[in-house]
C-alpha positions as CSV (number, residue, x, y, z in Angstrom):
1,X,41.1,6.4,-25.5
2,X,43.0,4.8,-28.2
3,X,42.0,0.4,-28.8
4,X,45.0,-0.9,-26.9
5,X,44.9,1.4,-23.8
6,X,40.9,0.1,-23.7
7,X,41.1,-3.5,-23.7
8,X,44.1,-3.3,-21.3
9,X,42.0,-1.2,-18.7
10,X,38.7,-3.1,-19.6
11,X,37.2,-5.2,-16.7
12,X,34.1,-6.4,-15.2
13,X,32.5,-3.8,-13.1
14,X,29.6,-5.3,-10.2
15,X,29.2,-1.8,-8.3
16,X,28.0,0.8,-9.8
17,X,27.1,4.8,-9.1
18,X,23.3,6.1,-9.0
19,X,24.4,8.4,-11.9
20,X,22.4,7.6,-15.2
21,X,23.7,6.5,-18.1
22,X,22.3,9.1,-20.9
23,X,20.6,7.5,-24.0
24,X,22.9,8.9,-26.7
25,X,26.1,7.5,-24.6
26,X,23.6,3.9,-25.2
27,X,23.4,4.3,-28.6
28,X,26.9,5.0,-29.1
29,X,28.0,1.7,-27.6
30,X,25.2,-0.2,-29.5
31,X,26.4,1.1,-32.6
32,X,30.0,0.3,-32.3
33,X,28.6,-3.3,-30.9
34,X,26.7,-3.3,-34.3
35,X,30.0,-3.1,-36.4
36,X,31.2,-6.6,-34.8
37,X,32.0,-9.3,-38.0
38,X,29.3,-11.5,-37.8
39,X,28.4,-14.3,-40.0
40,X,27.6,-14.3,-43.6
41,X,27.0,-10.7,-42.6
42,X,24.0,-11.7,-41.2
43,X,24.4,-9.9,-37.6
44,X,22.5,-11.8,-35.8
45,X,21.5,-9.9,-32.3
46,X,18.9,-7.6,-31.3
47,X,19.1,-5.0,-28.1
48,X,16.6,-4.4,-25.3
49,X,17.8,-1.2,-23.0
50,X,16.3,-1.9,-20.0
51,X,16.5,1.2,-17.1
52,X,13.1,1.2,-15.2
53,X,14.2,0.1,-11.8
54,X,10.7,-1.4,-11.0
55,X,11.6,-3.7,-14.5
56,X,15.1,-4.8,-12.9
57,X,13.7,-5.9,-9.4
58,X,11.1,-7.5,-11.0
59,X,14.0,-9.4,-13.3
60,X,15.7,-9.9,-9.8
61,X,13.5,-11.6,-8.8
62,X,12.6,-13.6,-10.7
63,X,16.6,-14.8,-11.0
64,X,16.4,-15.5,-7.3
65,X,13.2,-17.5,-7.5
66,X,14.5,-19.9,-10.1
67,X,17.2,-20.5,-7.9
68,X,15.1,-21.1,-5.5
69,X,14.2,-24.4,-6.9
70,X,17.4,-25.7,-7.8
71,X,18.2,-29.1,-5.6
72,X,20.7,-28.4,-3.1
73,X,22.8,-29.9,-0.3
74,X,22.3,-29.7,2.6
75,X,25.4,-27.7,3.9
76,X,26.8,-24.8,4.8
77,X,28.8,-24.5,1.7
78,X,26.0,-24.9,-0.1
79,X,24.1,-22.1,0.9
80,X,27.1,-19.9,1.0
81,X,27.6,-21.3,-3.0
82,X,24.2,-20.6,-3.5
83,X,24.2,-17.0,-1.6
84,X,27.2,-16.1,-3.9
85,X,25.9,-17.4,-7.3
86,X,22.7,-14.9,-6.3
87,X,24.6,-11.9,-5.8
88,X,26.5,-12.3,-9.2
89,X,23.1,-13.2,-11.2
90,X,21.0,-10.5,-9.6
91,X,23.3,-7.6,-9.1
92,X,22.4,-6.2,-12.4
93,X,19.3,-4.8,-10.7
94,X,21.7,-1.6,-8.8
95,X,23.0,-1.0,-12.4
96,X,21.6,2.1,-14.1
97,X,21.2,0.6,-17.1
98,X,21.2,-3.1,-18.6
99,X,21.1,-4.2,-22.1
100,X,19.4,-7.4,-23.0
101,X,21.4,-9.1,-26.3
102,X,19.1,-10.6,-28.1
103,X,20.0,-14.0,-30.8
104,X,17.9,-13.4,-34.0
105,X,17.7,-16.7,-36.2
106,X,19.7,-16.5,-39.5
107,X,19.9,-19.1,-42.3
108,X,23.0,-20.3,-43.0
109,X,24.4,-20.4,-47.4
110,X,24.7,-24.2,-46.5
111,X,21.1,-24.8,-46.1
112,X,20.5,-23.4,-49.4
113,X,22.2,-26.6,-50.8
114,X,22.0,-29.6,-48.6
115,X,19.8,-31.5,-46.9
116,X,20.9,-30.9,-43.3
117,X,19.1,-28.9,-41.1
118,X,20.2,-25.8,-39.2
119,X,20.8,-27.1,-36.2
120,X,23.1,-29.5,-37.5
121,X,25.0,-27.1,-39.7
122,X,25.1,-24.7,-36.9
123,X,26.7,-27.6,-34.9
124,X,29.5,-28.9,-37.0
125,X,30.6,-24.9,-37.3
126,X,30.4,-24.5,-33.7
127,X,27.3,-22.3,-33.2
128,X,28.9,-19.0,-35.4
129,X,25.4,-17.0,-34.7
130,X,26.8,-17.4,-30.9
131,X,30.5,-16.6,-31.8
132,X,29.6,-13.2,-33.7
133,X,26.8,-12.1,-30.7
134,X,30.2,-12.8,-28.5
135,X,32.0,-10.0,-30.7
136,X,29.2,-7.9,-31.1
137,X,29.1,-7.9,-26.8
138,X,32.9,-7.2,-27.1
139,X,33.1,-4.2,-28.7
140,X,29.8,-3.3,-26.5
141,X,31.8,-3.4,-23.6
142,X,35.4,-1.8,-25.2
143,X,32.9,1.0,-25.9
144,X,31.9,1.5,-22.9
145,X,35.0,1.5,-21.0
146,X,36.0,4.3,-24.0
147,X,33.3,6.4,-22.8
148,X,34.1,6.0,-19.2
149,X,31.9,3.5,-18.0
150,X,32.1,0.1,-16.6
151,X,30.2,-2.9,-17.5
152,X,29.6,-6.7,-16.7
153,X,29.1,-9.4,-18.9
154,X,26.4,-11.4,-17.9
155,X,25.0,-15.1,-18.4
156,X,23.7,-15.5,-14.7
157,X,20.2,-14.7,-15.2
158,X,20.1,-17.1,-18.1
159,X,18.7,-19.8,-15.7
160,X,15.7,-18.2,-15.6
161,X,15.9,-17.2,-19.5
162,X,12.0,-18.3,-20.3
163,X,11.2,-16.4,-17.5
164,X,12.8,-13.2,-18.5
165,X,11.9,-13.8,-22.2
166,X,8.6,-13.8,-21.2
167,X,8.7,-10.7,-18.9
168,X,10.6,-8.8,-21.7
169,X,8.6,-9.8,-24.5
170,X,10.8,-11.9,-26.4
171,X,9.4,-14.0,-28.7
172,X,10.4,-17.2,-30.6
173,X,12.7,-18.2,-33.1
174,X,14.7,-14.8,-31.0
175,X,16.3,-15.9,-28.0
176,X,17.6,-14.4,-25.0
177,X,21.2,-14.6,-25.3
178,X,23.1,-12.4,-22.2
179,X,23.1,-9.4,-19.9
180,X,25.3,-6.6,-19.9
181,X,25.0,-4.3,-16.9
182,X,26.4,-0.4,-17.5
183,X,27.1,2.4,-15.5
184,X,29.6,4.7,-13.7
185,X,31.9,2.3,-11.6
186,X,31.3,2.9,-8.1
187,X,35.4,3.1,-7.5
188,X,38.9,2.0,-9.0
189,X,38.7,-1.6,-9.8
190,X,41.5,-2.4,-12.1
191,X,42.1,-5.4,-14.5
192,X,42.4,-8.6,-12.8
193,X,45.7,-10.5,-13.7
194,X,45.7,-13.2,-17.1
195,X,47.6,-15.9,-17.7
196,X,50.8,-16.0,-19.8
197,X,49.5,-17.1,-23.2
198,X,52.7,-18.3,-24.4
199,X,52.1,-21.3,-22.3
200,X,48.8,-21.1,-24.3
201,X,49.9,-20.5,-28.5
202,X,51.1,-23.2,-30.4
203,X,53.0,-22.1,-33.4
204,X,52.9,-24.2,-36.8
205,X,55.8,-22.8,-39.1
């Protein structure tokens, strides 16, 4: 599938088939992800291939609990908000495979000759250890809809990201940074529509 034909066609796939995903197919789209740009070269991410199904309902759950202690209204839109916000940060665990991204710490060259700290740096440039994990998860993804799968990107289960950390064995200064959710779609979804970005691009001649 040639690069244009795959990000057209790319979209977020929720329902998947029971099919597996084979390892090497894995590996593949890890490897592409891998060749992302990523600052001062540094790249920045890590990968956790997660496909025991007793693992993901455990992860579920965990999700679900968390929400569990959220405040809510008391409504009926709130519980249907709160019913749907479930669904789309738990429905990983029908997905044949999911791969954790990881954030690995990096030093930036600016800490090498001033006296701010990272975090401040990492500020002011507007978190690029985040931007390039974003690019890495980008070409994750165009892979996988190369090699005929469907994915989902996935920050839901973040809100219970100590949780899952914990559960996956994650351990500090790494963070747990997203979800992506892989397998065989289970039918034709197609590309939902986008906005006209000329309305969007400001030209400076």
């Amino acid at each position: 599938m040639e690069l244009k034909k795959a990000i057209e066609t790319r979209t977020s796939i929720r329902s998947f088939l029971a099919d597996e995903v084979p390892e090497q197919d894995i590996r593949e789209m890890v490897r592409l992800a891998g060749l992302a740009p990523s600052v001062n070269n540094f790249q920045p991410w890590g990968f956790i291939l997660i496909r025991n199904k007793k693992t993901l309902q455990i992860m579920s759950r965990i999700v679900s609990s968390k929400l569990d202690e959220f405040p809510k209204k008391d409504s009926k839109v709130s519980a249907n908000v709160k019913s749907q916000v479930e669904w789309y940060s738990t429905f990983f665990r029908d997905a044949p495979a999911v791969i954790a991204v990881v954030l690995e710490k990096y030093e930036t060259v600016w800490e090498r000759g001033t006296s701010l700290s990272h975090d401040d740096i990492n500020q002011m440039r507007m978190y690029p250890d985040i931007q390039s994990s974003g690019a890495c998860i980008q070409n994750l993804l165009l892979t996988a809809t190369d090699l005929g799968y469907g994915a989902c990107w996935m920050s839901g289960p973040l809100i219970a990201g100590k949780e899952l950390e914990s559960l996956l064995n994650i351990k500090k200064p790494a963070r747990l940074l997203s979800f992506v959710a892989i397998g065989k779609p289970a039918k034709n979804f197609h590309p939902k529509d986008k906005e006209d970005l000329s309305k969007k691009m400001v030209v400076i001649d």
